[in-house]
matplotlib code that plots the C-alpha trace (Angstrom):
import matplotlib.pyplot as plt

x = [-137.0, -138.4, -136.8, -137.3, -133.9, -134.5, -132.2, -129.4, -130.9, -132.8, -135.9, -136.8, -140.4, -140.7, -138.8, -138.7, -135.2, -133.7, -129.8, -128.5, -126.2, -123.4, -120.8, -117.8, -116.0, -112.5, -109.9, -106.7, -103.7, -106.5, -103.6, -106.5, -108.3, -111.7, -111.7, -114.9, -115.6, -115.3, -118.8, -120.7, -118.4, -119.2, -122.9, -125.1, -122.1, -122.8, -119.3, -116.3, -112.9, -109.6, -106.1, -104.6, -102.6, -106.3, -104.5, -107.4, -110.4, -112.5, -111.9, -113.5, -116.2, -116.8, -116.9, -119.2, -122.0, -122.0, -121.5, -119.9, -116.4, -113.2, -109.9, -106.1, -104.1, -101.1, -97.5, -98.7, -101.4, -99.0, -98.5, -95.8, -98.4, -97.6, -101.1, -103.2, -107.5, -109.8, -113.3, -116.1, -118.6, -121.2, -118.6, -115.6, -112.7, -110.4, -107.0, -106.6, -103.3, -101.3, -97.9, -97.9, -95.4, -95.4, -98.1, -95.2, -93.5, -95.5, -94.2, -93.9, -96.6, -98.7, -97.3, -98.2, -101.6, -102.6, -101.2, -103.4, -106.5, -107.3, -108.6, -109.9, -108.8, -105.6, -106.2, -103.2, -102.2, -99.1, -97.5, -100.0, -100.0, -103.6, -102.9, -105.3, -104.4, -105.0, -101.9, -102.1, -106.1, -105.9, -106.7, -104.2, -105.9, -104.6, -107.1, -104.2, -104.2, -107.6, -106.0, -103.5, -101.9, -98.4, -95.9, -97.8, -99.6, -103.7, -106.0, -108.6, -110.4, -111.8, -115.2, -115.9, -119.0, -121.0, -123.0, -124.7, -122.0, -119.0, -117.4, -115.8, -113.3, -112.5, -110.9, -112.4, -110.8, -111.4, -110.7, -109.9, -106.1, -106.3, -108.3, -104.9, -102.8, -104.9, -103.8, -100.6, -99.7, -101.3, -99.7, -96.4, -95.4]
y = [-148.2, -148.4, -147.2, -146.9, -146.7, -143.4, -142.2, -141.2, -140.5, -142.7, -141.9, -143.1, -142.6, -143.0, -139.8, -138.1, -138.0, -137.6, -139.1, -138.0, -140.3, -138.9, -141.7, -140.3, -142.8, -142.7, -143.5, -142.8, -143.9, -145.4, -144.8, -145.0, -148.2, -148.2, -151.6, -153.1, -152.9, -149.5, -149.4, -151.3, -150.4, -146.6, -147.3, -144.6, -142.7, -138.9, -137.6, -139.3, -137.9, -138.7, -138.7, -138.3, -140.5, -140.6, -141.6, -139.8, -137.7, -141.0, -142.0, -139.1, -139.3, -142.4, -141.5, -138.6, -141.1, -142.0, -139.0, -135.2, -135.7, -134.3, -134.7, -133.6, -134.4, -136.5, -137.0, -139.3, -136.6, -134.0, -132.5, -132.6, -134.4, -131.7, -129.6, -129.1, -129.0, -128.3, -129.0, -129.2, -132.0, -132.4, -130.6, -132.3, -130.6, -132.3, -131.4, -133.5, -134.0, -136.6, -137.1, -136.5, -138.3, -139.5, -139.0, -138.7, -136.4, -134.3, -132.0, -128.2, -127.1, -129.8, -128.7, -124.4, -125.5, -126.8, -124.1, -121.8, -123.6, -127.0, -130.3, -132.8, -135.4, -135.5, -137.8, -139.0, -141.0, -142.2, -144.8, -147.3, -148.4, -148.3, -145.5, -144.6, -143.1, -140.5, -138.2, -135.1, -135.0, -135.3, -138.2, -139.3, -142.0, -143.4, -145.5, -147.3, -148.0, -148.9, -149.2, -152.1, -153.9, -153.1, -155.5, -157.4, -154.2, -154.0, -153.0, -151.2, -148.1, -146.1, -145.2, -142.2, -142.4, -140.0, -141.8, -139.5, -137.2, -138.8, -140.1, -143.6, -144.9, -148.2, -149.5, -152.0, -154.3, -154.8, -158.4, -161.5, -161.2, -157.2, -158.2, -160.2, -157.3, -154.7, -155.9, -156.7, -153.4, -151.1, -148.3, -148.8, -145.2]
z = [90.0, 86.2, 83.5, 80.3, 77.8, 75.1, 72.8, 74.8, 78.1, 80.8, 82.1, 85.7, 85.8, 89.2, 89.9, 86.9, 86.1, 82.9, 82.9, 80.1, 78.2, 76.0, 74.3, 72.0, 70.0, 70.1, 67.1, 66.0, 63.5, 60.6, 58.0, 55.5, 56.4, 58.1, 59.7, 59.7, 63.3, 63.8, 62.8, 64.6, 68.1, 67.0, 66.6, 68.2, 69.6, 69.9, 68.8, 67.2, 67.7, 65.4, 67.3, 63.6, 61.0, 59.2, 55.8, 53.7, 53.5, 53.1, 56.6, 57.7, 55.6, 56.4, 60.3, 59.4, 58.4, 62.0, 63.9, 64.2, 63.6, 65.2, 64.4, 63.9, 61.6, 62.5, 61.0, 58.1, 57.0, 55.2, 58.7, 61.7, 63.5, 66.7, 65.9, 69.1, 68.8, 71.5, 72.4, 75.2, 74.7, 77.7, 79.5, 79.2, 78.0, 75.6, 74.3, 70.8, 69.2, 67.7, 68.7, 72.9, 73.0, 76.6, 79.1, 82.2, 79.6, 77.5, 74.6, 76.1, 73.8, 75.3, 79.0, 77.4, 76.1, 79.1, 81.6, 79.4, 79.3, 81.5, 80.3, 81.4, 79.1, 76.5, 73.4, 71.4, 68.3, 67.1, 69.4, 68.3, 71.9, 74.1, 77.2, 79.6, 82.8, 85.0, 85.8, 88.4, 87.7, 83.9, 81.9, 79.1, 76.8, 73.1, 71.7, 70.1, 66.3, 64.5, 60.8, 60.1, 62.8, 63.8, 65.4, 68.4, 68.9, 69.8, 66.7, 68.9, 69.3, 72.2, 74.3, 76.4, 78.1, 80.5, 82.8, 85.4, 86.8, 85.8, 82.7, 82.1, 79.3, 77.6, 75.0, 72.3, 70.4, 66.8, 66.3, 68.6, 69.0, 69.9, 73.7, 74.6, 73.1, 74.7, 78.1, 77.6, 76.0, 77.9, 79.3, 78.4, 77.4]

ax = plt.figure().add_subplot(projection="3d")
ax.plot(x, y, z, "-o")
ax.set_aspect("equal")
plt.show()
């Protein structure tokens, strides 16, 4: 089949179908560093979401030169960290806070929210520790900490991606150490 690669979408000429392509760049706990990376891993995404712990209105800023930006604001950001956002991009329904705490064992307002209103995907901050993992149909994913690194913990961000009908997730490390990190601390909440 030929295809030709457009700005977010695919176009298969011999069918004439448009695939659209929707990325949203995941980051959390930036405690007021932008690490260099995050700009080129974030390059042409769509969306950027912030799990909290942004450590200044120049993060955001910063972020906003590359795409929409949304965010909560976490413990570290003059707030209890426990405020809940919601939004629909391409049809995915996120929940956005910062402190979960635990994706077996989520805070009741987390547990309320959701009861409420569905989603299809919680993002959290403030572990510092990479989650992603789909419990009772709804994805749980912490990008882990992109600002300064913590302990033995992964510097890293996130990637939500829409490919056809489904979407995937990754993490990205931001340096060389964070890849070993990434796997050994994964999912340990």
């Amino acid at each position: 089949m030929n295809a030709e690669r457009g700005v977010g979408f695919i176009v298969h000429r011999s069918s004439f179908i448009v695939e659209m392509r929707i990325r949203i760049g995941v980051i959390a706990d930036t405690h007021g560093i932008l690490h260099p990376g995050v700009i080129d891993v974030f390059h042409g995404v769509d969306h950027i979401v912030h799990a909290g712990d942004i450590g200044g209105r120049h993060v955001i800023d910063a972020l906003q030169k590359i795409a929409s930006v949304i965010s909560v604001r976490g413990n570290n950001d003059d707030a209890g960290g426990e405020e809940i956002r919601r939004a629909t991009i391409d049809g995915l329904r996120i929940l956005l806070t910062h402190i979960l705490p635990r994706p077996h064992q989520p805070a009741q307002r987390i547990v309320h929210s959701m009861r409420r209103s569905p989603a299809d995907i919680v993002i959290f901050g403030h572990s510092h520790l990479p989650h992603d993992e789909v419990i009772t149909g709804v994805r749980f994913f912490n990008p882990a900490s992109a600002g300064p690194q913590r302990f033995d913990y992964p510097v890293s961000v996130g990637i939500l991606e829409r490919k056809g009908g489904g979407w995937t997730s990754r993490h990205v490390p931001l340096d060389e150490r964070s890849a070993d990190a990434l796997r050994k601390r994964m999912n340990q909440l």
